[in-house]
C-alpha positions as CSV (number, residue, x, y, z in Angstrom):
1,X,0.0,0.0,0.0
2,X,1.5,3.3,-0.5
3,X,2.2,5.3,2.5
4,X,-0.9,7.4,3.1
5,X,-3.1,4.5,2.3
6,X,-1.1,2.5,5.0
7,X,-1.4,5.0,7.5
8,X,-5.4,5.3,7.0
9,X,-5.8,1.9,7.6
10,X,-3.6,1.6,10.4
11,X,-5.3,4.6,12.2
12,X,-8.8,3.0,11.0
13,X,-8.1,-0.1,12.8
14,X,-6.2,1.4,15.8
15,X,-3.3,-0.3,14.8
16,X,-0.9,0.7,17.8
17,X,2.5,1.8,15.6
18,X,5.1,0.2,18.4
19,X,2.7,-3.0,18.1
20,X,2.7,-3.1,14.5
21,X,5.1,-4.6,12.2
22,X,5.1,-3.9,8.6
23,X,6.5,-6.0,6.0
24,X,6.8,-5.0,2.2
25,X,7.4,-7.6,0.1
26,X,7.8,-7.2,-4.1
27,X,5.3,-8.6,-5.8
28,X,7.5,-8.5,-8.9
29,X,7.2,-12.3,-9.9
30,X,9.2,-13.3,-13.4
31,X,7.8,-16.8,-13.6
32,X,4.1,-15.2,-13.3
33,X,3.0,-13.5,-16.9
34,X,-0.4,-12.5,-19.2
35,X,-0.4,-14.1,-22.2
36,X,-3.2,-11.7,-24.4
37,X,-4.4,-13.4,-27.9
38,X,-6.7,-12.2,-30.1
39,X,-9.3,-14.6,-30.2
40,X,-10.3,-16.0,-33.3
41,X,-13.2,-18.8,-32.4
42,X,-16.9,-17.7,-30.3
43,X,-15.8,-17.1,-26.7
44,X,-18.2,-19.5,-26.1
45,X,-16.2,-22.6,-27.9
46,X,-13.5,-22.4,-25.8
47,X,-11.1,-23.0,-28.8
48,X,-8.5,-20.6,-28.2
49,X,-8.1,-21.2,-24.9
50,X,-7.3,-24.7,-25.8
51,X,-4.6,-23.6,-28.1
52,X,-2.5,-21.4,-25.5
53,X,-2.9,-24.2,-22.8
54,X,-1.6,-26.8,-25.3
55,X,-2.9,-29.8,-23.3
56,X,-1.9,-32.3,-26.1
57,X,-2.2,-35.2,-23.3
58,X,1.1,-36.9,-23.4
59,X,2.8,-34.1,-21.3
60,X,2.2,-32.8,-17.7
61,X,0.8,-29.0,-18.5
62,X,2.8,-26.3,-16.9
63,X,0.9,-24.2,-14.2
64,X,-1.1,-22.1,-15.5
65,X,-4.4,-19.6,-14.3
66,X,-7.4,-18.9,-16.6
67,X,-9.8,-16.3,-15.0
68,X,-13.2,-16.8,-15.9
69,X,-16.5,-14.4,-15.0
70,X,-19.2,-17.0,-14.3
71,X,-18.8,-20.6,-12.0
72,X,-20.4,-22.5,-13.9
73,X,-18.1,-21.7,-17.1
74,X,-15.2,-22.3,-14.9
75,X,-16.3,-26.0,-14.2
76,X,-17.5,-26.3,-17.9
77,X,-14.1,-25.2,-19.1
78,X,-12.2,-27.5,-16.9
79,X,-14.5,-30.5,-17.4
80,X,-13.9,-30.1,-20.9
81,X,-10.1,-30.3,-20.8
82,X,-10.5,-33.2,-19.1
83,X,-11.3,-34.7,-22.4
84,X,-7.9,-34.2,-24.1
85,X,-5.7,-35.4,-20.9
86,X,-5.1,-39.1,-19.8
87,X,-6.7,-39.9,-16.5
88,X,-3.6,-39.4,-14.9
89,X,-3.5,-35.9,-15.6
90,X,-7.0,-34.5,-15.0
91,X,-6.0,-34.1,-11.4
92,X,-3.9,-31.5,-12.9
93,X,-6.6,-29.2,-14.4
94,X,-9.0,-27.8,-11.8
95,X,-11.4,-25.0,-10.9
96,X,-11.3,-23.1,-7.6
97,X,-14.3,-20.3,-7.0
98,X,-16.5,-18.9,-4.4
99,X,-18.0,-21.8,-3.5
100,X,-14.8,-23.9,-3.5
101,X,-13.4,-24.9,0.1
């Protein structure tokens, strides 16, 4: 948080400064970056996502995060990559939402 933001929220929540420890951390992460792509199927296919996963099935997929709007798209989308892995790796491809413990 910048400075002033920090000190709002400390002085909102009575934070007592000599109590208080601050830790700043980076959140400069190389391995973490947005891939954009123009999109050249119906959103609702799902085709282009499957060609920046490339699941092909015969190797484990790298870690990856696909932000979706609705749940029940989220499920849909990784059901359906479920299809073009082995049972082995369908562990591998998973939803997490709201409603996900």
């Amino acid at each position: 948080m910048p400075s002033l933001v920090l000190s709002d929220v400390q002085a909102k929540l009575q934070m007592r400064t000599e109590k208080t420890t601050v830790i700043c951390c980076s959140n400069d992460r190389p391995n973490i970056y947005f891939t954009v792509k123009e999109m050249k199927y119906s959103a609702k296919s799902m085709l282009d996502l499957e060609h920046i996963l490339k699941l092909d099935g015969k190797t484990q997929p790298l870690p990856f995060m696909v932000f979706i709007n609705k749940r029940a798209e989220s499920e849909e989308l990784a059901k359906k990559e479920w299809e073009n892995l082995p049972p082995d790796l369908r562990e591998k491809v998973m939803w997490f939402h709201a409603r996900v413990s």
